[in-house]
Structure formats: structure tokens, C-alpha cells
C-alpha positions in Angstrom: -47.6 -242.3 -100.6 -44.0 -240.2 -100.9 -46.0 -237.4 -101.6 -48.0 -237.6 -98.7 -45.4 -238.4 -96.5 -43.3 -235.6 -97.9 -46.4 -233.4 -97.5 -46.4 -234.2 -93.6 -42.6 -233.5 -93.1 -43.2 -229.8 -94.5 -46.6 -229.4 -91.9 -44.2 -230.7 -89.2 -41.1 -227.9 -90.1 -43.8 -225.1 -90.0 -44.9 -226.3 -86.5 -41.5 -226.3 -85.0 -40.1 -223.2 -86.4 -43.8 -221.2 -85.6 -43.6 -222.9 -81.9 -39.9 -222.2 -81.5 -39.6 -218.7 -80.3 -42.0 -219.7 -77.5 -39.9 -222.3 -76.7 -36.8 -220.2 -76.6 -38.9 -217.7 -74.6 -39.7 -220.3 -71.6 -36.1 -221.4 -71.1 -35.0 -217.9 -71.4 -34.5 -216.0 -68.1 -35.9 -212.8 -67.8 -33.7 -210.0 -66.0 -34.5 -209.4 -63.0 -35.1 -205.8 -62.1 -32.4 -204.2 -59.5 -33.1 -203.7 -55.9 -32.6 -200.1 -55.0 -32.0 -200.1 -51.5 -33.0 -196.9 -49.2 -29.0 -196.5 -48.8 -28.5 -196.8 -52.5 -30.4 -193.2 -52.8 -28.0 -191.2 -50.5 -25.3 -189.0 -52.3 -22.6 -186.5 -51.5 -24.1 -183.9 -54.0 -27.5 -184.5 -52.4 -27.4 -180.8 -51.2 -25.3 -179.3 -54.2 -27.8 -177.5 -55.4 -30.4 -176.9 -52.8 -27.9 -175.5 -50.4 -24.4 -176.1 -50.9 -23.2 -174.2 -48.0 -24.6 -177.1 -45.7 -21.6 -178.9 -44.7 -19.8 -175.6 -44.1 -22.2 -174.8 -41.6 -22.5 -177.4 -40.3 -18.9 -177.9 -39.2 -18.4 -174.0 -38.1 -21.0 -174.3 -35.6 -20.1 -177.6 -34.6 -16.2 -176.4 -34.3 -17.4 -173.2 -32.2 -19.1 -175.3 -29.7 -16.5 -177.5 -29.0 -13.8 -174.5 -28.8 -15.9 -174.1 -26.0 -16.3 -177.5 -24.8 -14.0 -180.1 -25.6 -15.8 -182.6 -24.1 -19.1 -182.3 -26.8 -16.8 -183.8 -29.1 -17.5 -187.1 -27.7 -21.0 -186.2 -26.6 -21.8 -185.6 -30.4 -20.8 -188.5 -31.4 -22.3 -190.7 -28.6 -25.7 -189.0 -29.5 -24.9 -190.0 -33.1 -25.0 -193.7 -32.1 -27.7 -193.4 -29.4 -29.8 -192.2 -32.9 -28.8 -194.4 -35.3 -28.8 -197.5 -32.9 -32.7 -197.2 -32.3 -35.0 -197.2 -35.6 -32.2 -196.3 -37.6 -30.3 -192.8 -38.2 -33.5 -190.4 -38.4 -33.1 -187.9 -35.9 -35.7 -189.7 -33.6 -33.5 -189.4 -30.7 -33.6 -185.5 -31.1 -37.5 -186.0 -30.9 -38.5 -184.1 -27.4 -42.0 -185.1 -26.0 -43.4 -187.2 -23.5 -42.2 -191.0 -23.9 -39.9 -190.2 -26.5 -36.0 -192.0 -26.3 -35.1 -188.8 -25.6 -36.7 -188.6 -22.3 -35.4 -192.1 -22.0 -33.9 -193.5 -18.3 -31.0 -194.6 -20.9 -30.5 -191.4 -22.2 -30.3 -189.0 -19.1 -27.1 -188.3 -19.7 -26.5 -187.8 -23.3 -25.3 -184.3 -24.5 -25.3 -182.2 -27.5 -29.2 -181.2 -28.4 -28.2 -177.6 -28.0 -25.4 -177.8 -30.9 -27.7 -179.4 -33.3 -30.6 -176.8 -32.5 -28.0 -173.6 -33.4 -27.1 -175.8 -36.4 -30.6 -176.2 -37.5 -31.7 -172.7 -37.5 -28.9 -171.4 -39.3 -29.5 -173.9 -41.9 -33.5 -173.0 -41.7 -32.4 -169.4 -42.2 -30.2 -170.4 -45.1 -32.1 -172.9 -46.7 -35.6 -173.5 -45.5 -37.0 -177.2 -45.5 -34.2 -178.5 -47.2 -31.4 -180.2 -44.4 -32.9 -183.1 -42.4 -32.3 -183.0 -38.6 -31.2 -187.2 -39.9 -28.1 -185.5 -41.9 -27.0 -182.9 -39.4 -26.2 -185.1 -37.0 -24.9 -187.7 -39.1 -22.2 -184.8 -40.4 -22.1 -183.2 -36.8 -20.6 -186.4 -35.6 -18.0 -187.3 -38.4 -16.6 -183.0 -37.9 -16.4 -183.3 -33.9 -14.4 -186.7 -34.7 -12.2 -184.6 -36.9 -11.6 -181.9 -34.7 -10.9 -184.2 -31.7 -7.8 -185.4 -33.7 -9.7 -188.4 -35.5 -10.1 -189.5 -39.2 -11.8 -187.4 -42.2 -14.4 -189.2 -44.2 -17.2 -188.2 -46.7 -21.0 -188.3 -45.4 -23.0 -189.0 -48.3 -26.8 -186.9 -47.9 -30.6 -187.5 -48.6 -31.8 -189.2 -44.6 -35.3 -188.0 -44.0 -36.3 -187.4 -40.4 -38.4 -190.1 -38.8 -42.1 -189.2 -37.2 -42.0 -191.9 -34.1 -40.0 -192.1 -31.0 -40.7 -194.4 -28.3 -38.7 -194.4 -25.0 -38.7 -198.0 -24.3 -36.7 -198.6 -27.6 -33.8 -196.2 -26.4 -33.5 -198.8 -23.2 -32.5 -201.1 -25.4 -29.2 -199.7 -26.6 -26.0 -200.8 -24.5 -25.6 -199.5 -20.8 -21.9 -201.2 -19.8 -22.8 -204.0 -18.2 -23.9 -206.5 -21.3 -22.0 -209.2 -21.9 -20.0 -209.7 -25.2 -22.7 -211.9 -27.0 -25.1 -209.6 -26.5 -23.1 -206.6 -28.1 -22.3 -208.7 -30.5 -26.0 -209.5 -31.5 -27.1 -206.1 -31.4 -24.5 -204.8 -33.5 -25.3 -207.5 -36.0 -29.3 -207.1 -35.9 -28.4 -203.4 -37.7 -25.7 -204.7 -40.1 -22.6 -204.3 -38.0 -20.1 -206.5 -37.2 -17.4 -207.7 -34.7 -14.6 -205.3 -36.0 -17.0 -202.6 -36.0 -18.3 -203.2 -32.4 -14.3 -202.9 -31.4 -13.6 -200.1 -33.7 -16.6 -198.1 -32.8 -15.9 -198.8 -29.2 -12.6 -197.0 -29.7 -14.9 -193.7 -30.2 -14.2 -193.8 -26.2 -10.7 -192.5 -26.1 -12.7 -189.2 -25.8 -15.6 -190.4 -23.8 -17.0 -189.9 -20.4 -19.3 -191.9 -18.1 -21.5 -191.8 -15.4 -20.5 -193.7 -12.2 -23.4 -195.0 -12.4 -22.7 -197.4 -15.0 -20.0 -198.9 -13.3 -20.5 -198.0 -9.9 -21.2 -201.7 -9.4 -18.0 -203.0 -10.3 -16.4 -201.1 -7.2 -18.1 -203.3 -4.5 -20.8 -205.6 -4.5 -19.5 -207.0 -7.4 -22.1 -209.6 -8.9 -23.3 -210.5 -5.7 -20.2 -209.9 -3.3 -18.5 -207.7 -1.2 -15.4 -207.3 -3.5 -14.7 -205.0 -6.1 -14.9 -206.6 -10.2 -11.2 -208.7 -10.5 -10.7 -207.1 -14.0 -10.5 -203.6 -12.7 -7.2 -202.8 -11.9 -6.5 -202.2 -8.2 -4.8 -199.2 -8.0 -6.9 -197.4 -10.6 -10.0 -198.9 -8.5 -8.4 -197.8 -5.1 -6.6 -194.4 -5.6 -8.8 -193.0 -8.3 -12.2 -193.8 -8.7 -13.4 -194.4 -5.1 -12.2 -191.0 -4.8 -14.3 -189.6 -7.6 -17.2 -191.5 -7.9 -19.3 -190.1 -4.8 -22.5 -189.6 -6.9 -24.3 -191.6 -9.8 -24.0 -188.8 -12.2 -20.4 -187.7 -11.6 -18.4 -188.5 -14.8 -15.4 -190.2 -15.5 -13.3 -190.1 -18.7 -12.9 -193.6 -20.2 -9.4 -193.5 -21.5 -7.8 -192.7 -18.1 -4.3 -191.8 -19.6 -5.0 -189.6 -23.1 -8.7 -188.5 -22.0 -8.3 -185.7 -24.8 -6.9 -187.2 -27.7 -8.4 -189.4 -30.4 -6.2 -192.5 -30.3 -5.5 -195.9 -29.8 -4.6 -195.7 -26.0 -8.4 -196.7 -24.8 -7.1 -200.3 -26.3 -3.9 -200.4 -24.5 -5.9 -199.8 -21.8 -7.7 -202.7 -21.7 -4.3 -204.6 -21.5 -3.7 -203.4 -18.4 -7.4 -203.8 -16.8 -8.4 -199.6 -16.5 -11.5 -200.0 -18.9 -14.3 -198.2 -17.1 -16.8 -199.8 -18.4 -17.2 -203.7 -18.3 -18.3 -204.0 -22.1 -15.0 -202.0 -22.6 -12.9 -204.7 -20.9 -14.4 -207.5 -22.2 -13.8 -206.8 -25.8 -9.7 -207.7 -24.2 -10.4 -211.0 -23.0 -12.9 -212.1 -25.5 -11.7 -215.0 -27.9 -14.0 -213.3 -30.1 -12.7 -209.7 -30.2 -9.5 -210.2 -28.3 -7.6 -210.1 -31.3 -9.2 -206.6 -32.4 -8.5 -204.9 -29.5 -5.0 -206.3 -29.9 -4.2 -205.5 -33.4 -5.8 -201.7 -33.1 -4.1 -200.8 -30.2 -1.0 -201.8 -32.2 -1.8 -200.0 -35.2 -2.8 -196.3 -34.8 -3.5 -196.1 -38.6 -5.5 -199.3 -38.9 -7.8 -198.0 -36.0 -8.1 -194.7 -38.0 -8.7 -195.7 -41.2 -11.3 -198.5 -39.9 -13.3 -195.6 -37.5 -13.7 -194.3 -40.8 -15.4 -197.3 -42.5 -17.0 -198.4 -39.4 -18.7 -194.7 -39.0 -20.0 -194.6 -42.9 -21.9 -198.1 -41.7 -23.1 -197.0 -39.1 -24.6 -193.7 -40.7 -26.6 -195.6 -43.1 -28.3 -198.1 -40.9 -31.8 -198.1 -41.7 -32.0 -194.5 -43.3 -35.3 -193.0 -44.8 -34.3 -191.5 -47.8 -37.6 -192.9 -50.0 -40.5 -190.3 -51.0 -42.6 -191.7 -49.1 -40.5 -192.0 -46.0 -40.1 -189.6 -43.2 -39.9 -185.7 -43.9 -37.4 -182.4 -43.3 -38.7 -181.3 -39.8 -38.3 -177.5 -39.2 -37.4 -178.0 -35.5 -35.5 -181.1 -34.7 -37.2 -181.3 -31.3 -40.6 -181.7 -32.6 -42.6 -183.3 -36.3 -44.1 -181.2 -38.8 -47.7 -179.9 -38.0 
């Protein structure tokens, strides 16, 4: 009987230690492979060898158009946004056929196609099919807010150029007469937040607009006769009645320092002369009140946040996958 029973003990080791890796394999957990995201695969050396003289071009031809014009500056950079605000930062906005958001109501007035064309053929000549239309304007915008007096910062590469663009989408993107929940909401459906709707908001110390976005907060003003109460009388009454005689006449936003890069747009808003009504109500917010407050204090905080705030926004939604997009060879049209 001891035998037998000793017999069984010796069957019953073998069965746990042959059964035991499996069991250790079950309540192990396997790693779990990383999630590359279509951001993770841009880089600053994306261009390093393919054609390392990109950037440099890139911000000469961008410089020598705004020698010219001062006022592309902002015009750059506003088309930046328009872009990247709409299917993400792929050039579609630079798309030029019927129904695209280039022929958009909402983007009549934007500026700049001309300055990314030059840049695009030199490139072309330089480096054929390499540089998207995607990273030219990306790089265009951070060098016009450089030579307007704002912050450096590095643009990392690799965006390909998207195929669609639909006009209806570019109506989507803010006119100046939202209220502050919906900027907030569409800043958030691409990944932005609060501080950067404020901070990039700033990016209007060197802006214009048309009367037409505001023209309604003169007179008539949501229904009445009177002019909008948060628009300061004397700017309302000795300035812009005067200058606003058509819907396409423009009107720099930062009526003090129109031509510097700093924080007087927010100091503006303290003293009611933001043009546009989305301007002014980041001030009396409780929500973004105290970002307009602490910017407009600190000249190096708005700076170094710009900064930040523009990296974000150059990698919402980016192509940068094989698969993805392509290089076009004329930013106004796809590939054949």
C-alpha cells in the first residue's frame, strides 16, 4: 500500500511540473506591441539627406516676400491654420479646383498661395518629388512668425500631401462671430486646448480682417439698432465707421502695434478694441479670462507658449504613413 501510494505522489509531481509552464504562461501578460502614431514618424532630419537645403529655401523665399509685404506675414500663417484646421495639415487648402476649401466662401480672403507656389518650384528644381506642399507650409508659417518679431522653433518633416478637398469643410473653421464654447470645442475635436485657443489667437497681433466679419457689431447689433456694448466707443465711432465702407476693406486686429509680434492684441481686449467678437470674448470668459490675462502680462510666457502651441498645431492629423497621401508636384493640383 506505501508503495502504491508513494508511486502516486511521483505521477502527481510529474503532472504539475509538465503543466506548470503553461500555467505560468496564462497568467503571464504578454507585451503589448507599441502604437506608432502618424506624428510619431515625423523628424527634423527627415530631409537631411534627400535635400538638405530645404529649410533654407524655404525661409529665403518666404523672407523676400515679406520684404515686400509685411502684411503676408500674418497671411502665411492664417493660411497655416485655415490648412491644418480642416482634415488636418496636408496642404488641402492649397488644392485649387472647383468645390475645393480653397474656393471656399470662408476662405475668400486668405493670402499667401503665391509664396508657397515660388517656394515649390525652387524646391522641384532642387529636389524633385521630395518636399511635400504639407511641410512647406508648415515651415513657411513658423519663418514669417520669426521674421515678424515672434518665437523660433524646430518643424520636424515627413507630412504627405492629402488627395481630397471639399469646400463645405473649410466653412467650418471660425469666422468671428462663434461663441466661446464653440471655439473651445473645435479646438478640442483636433487635440488643442484652452491655452492654445488663447495663445494661438495671439497670432493676431499681426493680423487683418475683413469688415465683413464684424461689420455687424457696428449697428444692428444682434437684432438692434445699437452698435455691440463690448466694442469700445471711441474706437467704434472715430475709427472704424470711417474705414469700414466695404465688406472687403481690412482692418488690422491689434489696433495699437499692428506690426509687431507682441502681447498688445491681449491688452487690447482689456480695454474693449478686439475687432473681432471671438477676440473679445476670450477677456470676459471665466474660462479663458485668466489666459488672456496672464499673456498679456508676460511677453515671454506668450512667446515661448506660441511656440508650443504652433508645434501642436503642425501635427494635427498629419499623413506621414506609406500609404497615406503623396509629394504633389504642383501644390495647386494632385498627381496624375
Amino acid at each position: 500500500m506505501k508503495l502504491c501510494i508513494s508511486a502516486l505522489s511521483v505521477v502527481l509531481v510529474l503532472l504539475f511540473v509538465s503543466a506548470a509552464p503553461q500555467l505560468a504562461a496564462k497568467n503571464v501578460k504578454k507585451p503589448q506591441a507599441k502604437v506608432v502614431r502618424a506624428v510619431d514618424l515625423l523628424s527634423f532630419d527627415h530631409y537631411l539627406k534627400t535635400c538638405p537645403q530645404a529649410e533654407g529655401i524655404i525661409q529665403q523665399i518666404t523672407g523676400d516676400w515679406i520684404q515686400k509685404d509685411f502684411t503676408l506675414a500674418a497671411s502665411i500663417i492664417r493660411l497655416h491654420f485655415h490648412d491644418c484646421a480642416v482634415r488636418g495639415c496636408d496642404a488641402s487648402i492649397l488644392l485649387n479646383h472647383q468645390g475645393s476649401e480653397r474656393r471656399a466662401f470662408a476662405s475668400r480672403t486668405l493670402r499667401g498661395f503665391q509664396v508657397i507656389d515660388d517656394i515649390k518650384a525652387e524646391l522641384e528644381r532642387q529636389c524633385p518629388k521630395t518636399v511635400s506642399c504639407a511641410d512647406i507650409l508648415t515651415s513657411a508659417a513658423r519663418d514669417a512668425t520669426i521674421i515678424a518679431g515672434g518665437p523660433f522653433w524646430q518643424v520636424p518633416f515627413g507630412r504627405k500631401d492629402g488627395r481630397i478637398s471639399i469646400s463645405r469643410e473649410a466653412d467650418s473653421v471660425p469666422q468671428g462671430h462663434e461663441n466661446v464654447t464653440a471655439l473651445i470645442e473645435f479646438f478640442q475635436a483636433r487635440g488643442l486646448n484652452m491655452l492654445d485657443l488663447v495663445t494661438l489667437s495671439g497670432a493676431h497681433t499681426i493680423g487683418r480682417s475683413s469688415c465683413s466679419s464684424f461689420k455687424y457689431r457696428l449697428s444692428n447689433f444682434n437684432g438692434t439698432r445699437k452698435p455691440d456694448p463690448s466694442l469700445n466707443s471711441m474706437y467704434l465711432n472715430n475709427f472704424l465707421k470711417k474705414k469700414c465702407q466695404n465688406d472687403l476693406d481690412l482692418i488690422y486686429l491689434d489696433a495699437i502695434t499692428p506690426k509687431t509680434f507682441d502681447t498688445q492684441f491681449y491688452s487690447n481686449l482689456h480695454k474693449k478694441l478686439g475687432l473681432l467678437s471671438t477676440d473679445q470674448l476670450l477677456k470676459s470668459d471665466v474660462r479663458t479670462g485668466p489666459f488672456v490675462a496672464a499673456l498679456a502680462s508676460q511677453p515671454s510666457l506668450f512667446e515661448s507658449q506660441f511656440a508650443v502651441s504652433m508645434v501642436k498645431l503642425g501635427n494635427v492629423q498629419v499623413l506621414t504613413r506609406p500609404n497615406e497621401g503623396e509629394i504633389r508636384v504642383n501644390c495647386n493640383f494632385v498627381n496624375a
